[in-house]
N, C-alpha and C positions, 0 to 999 in steps of 0.2 A: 504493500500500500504506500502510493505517496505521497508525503507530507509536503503540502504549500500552507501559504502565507493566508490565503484567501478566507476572509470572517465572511458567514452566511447567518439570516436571521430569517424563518418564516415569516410567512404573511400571518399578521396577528390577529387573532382571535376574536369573535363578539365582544364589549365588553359585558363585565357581569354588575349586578347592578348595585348603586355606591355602599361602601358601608360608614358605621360611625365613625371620624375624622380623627387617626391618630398619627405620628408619625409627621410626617410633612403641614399639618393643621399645627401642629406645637413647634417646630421648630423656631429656633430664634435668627434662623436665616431668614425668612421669611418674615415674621416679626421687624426685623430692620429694614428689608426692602419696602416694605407696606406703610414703615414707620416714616422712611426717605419720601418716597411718595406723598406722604401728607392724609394716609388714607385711614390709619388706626389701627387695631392689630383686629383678631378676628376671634369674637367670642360671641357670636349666637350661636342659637342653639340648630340652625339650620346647617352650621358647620358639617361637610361631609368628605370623603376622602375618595372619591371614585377608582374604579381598580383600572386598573391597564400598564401600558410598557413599561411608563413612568409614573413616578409617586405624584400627584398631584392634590389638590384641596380646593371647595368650592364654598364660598359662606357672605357675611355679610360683614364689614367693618365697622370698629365704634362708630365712623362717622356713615355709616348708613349705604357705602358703596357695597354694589354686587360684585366680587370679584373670583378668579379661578388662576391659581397659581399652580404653575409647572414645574417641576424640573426632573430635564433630563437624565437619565441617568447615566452616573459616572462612569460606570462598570462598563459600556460599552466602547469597544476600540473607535470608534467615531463619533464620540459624546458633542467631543468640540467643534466637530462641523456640522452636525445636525444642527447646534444651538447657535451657532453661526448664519447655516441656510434661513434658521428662523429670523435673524435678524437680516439680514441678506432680504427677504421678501417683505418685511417691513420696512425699511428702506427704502424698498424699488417701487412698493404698493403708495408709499405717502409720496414719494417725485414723481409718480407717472400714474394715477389714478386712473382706474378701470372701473368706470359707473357701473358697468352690468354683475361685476363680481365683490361682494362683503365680505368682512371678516369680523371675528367679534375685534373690539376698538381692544387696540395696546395701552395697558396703564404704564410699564414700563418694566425696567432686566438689572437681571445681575450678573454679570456675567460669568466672575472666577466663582459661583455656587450653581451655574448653569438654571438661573430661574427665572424665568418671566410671567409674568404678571398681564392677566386681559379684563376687560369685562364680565361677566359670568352671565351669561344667556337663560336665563332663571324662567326655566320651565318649557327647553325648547327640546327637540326631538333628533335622537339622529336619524336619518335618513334608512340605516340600519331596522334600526324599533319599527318606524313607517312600514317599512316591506314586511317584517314578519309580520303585521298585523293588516296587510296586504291594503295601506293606505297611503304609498307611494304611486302619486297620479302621475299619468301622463304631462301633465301642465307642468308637476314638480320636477320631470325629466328635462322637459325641453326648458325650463329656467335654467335646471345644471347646464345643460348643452352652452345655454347663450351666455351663462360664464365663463366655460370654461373656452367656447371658440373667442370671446373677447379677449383674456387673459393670451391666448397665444396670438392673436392678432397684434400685439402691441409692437411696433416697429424696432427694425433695428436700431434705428438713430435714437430712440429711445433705452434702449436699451447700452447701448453704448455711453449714455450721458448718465447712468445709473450712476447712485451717490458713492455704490459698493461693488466691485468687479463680482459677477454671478459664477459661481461655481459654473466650470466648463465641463470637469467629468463624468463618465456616464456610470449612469446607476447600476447598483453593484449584480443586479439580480436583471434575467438567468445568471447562474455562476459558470459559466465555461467552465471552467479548470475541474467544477466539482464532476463535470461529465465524463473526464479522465480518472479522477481517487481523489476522493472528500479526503481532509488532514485528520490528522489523529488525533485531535483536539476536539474533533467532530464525532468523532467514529465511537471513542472513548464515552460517549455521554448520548450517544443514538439507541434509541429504542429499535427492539426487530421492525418494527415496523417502519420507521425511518431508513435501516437497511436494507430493506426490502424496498423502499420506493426509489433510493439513489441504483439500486442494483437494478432494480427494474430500465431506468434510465440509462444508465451506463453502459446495459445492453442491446438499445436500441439505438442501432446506427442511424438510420432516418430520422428518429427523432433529434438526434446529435447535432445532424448536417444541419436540418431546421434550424434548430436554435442557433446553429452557428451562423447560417444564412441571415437570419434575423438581427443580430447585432450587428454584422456586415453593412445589413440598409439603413438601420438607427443609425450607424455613424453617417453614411451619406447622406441623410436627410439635413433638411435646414432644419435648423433646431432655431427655438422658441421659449420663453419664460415657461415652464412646467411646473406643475404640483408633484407629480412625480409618486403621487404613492392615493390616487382618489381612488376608494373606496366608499360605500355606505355608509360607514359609521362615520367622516368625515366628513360629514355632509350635518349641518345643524338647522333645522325650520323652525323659526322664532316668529313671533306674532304675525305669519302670513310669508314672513324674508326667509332667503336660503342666505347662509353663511357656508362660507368652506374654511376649515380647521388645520391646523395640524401642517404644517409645513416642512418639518425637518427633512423632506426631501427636495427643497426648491432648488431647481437650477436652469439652464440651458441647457434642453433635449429636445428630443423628437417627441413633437404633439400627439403622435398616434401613440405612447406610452398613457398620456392620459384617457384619448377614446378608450384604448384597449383595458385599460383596469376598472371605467365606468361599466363597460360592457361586460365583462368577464365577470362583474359580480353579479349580473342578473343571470348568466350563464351558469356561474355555480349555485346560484337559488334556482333554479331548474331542475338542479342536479340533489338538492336539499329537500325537495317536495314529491321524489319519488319514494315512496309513500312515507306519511309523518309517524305511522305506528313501526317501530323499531323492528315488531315478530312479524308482521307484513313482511317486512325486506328483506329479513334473515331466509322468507319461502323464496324469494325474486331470482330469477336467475339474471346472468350478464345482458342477454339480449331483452330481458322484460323489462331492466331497470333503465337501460339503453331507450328504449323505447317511451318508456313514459316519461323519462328527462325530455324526451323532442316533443311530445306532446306540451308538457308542460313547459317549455323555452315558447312555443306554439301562442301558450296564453301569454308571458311575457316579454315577448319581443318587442310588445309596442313602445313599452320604458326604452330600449333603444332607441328603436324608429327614432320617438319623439327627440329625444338626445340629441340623435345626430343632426336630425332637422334646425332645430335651434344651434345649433354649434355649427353649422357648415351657415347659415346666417351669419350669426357674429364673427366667423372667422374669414370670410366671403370667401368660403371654398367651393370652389364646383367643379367638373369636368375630368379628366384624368388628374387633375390634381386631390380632389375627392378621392376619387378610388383609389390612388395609393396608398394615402391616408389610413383609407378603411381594411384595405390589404396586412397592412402592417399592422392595423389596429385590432385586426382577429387574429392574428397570431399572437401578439400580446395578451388576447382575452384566454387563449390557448394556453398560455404560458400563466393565467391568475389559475387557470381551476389546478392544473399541476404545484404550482405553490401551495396552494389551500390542500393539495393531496396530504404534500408534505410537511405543512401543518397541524393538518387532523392527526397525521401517523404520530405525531409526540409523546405520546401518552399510550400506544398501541402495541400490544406482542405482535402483532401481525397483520398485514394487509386485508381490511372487509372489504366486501366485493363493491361498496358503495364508493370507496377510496380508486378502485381501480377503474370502474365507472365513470369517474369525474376523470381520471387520467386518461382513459381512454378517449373520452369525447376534445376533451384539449389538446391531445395528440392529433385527431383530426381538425382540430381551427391549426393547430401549427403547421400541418403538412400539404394541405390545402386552403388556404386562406381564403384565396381568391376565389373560389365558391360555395365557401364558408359564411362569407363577410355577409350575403343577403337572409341567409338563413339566422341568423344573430342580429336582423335589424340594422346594420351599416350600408343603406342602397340609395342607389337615387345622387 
């Protein structure tokens, strides 16, 4: 087995829902930043600690502000450029304002304790919760769409007069290398079932070429201001507004990174809705479960459609410049259910056939894109 340098993180998980604020709610890091700010410390009783990658806290200040403080976590070999990117799109978001797309307002950072500080959206939804409660409309699609095609619209010249040179590198995920021998750093702390999904890969030469093919045209592509990691859950709808979250991925890349992970997550909720009773699935065979994910992608394509209809607006894209776009952008949606394979497997002895399923069907957006892209809603 060979050992490289290369850190990999799945695609992360739902969050689960917040519990009582300890830990980063008491800290006295925090406490000073809120204190510099002018804002008070945080002691109501609405104080909450929400779970995810990072430690975070969500509550109200003596002086009566809603606020939600982050930070990053240290432990990560790229702590300081996420928290970086995040100021990097702060930055660029206040010199070069993009009407169609919101963020919750910046109260302000710390930087050597990696914390920043926003508004707290007190009582909004992620986009996430919406879907599973299957009240992710059409209308909410095509507003992500018309932000996110505005956000890449934003011109060069603009971009070049940014206050902070935008990260140039490309994101770190697919991992080429791990398509050769994940490090031992990996291997040592992989569940069977994470062995079983890189072995599965590892073996598939087509899939291999794919995804090598696929970085190949992300670099040729013009690259654009990106989010770089949209997902569901990074999607916030506050009194009627969509906000987008969560930036520790911003940079200069290829737009169709972001079609393609909007998309791929309605893809893999297609793949989540063959059937919701667990002993259901367990009778399913490969081709049942195959089958009723297309039925069901069938009902959800329109969250697409609508998407890309709005996003090929605001980005004024049409013609073969469209379709490449959307080319690349199922192959990338191809490459989130494969992530999420590899995320589910974490916790796994061994690959379920619903895990193989999702990999399966993402294999076919990677290997065929291009007539992939209309059946996944990217047409037109």
């Amino acid at each position: 087995m060979t050992v490289n340098s290369v850190a990999w993180a799945p695609a992360a998980a739902p969050a689960p829902a917040p519990a009582p604020a300890t830990g980063l709610g008491s800290s006295a890091a925090v406490h000073v930043l809120l204190d510099r700010l002018g804002l008070g410390g945080l002691a109501g009783s609405d104080t909450t600690a929400p779970l995810g990658s990072n430690q975070s806290v969500t509550g109200t200040t003596d002086t009566g502000v809603d606020v939600f403080v982050k930070q990053v976590d240290a432990m990560k070999p790229d702590a300081r450029q996420r928290f970086a990117r995040m100021r990097d799109f702060e930055e660029f978001a206040a010199a070069h304002p993009v009407p169609e797309l919101r963020t919750p307002r910046l109260l302000g950072f710390d930087e050597p304790e990696l914390l920043i500080a926003f508004a707290w959206l007190r009582g909004s939804r992620t986009g996430n919760a919406l879907a599973e409660d299957d009240a992710f409309t059409e209308e909410m699609a095509y507003r992500t769409g018309r932000a996110t095609g505005a956000l890449h619209a934003v011109g060069a010249q603009a971009v070049a007069r940014a206050p902070r040179v935008l990260d140039t590198s490309p994101p770190m995920l697919p991992p080429l290398a791990f398509l050769e021998a994940i490090p031992l750093s990996t291997y040592v702390l992989s569940s069977g079932a994470m062995l079983d999904a890189w072995r599965l890969l590892q073996n598939d030469g087509e899939l291999r070429s794919a995804l090598t093919g696929l970085r190949a045209r992300e670099r040729a592509a013009a690259q654009a201001p990106a989010h770089c990691d949209l997902r569901l859950d990074q999607l916030l709808w506050h009194e009627g507004d969509l906000y987008v979250c969560d930036w520790e991925e911003f940079r200069l890349a290829d737009p169709a990174r972001d079609v393609g992970s909007y998309a791929g997550e309605w893809l893999y909720r297609a793949v989540l809705g063959i059937p919701e009773g667990s002993a259901e699935r367990a009778q399913l065979s490969h081709r049942d479960i195959v089958d009723r994910g297309v039925s069901e992608l069938t009902r959800l394509r329109s969250r697409n459609t609508a998407f890309w209809a709005g996003y090929r607006e605001a980005a004024g894209l049409s013609g073969s410049g469209a379709d490449e776009v959307a080319v690349r952008a199922t192959a990338f949606a191809g490459w989130h259910l494969i992530d999420r394979m590899i995320a589910s497997a974490e916790q796994q002895p061994s690959l379920d056939t619903m895990s193989r399923a999702a990999s399966g069907i993402g294999r076919t957006a990677l290997l065929r894109p291009e007539k992939f892209a209309r059946t996944i809603g990217l047409e037109g």
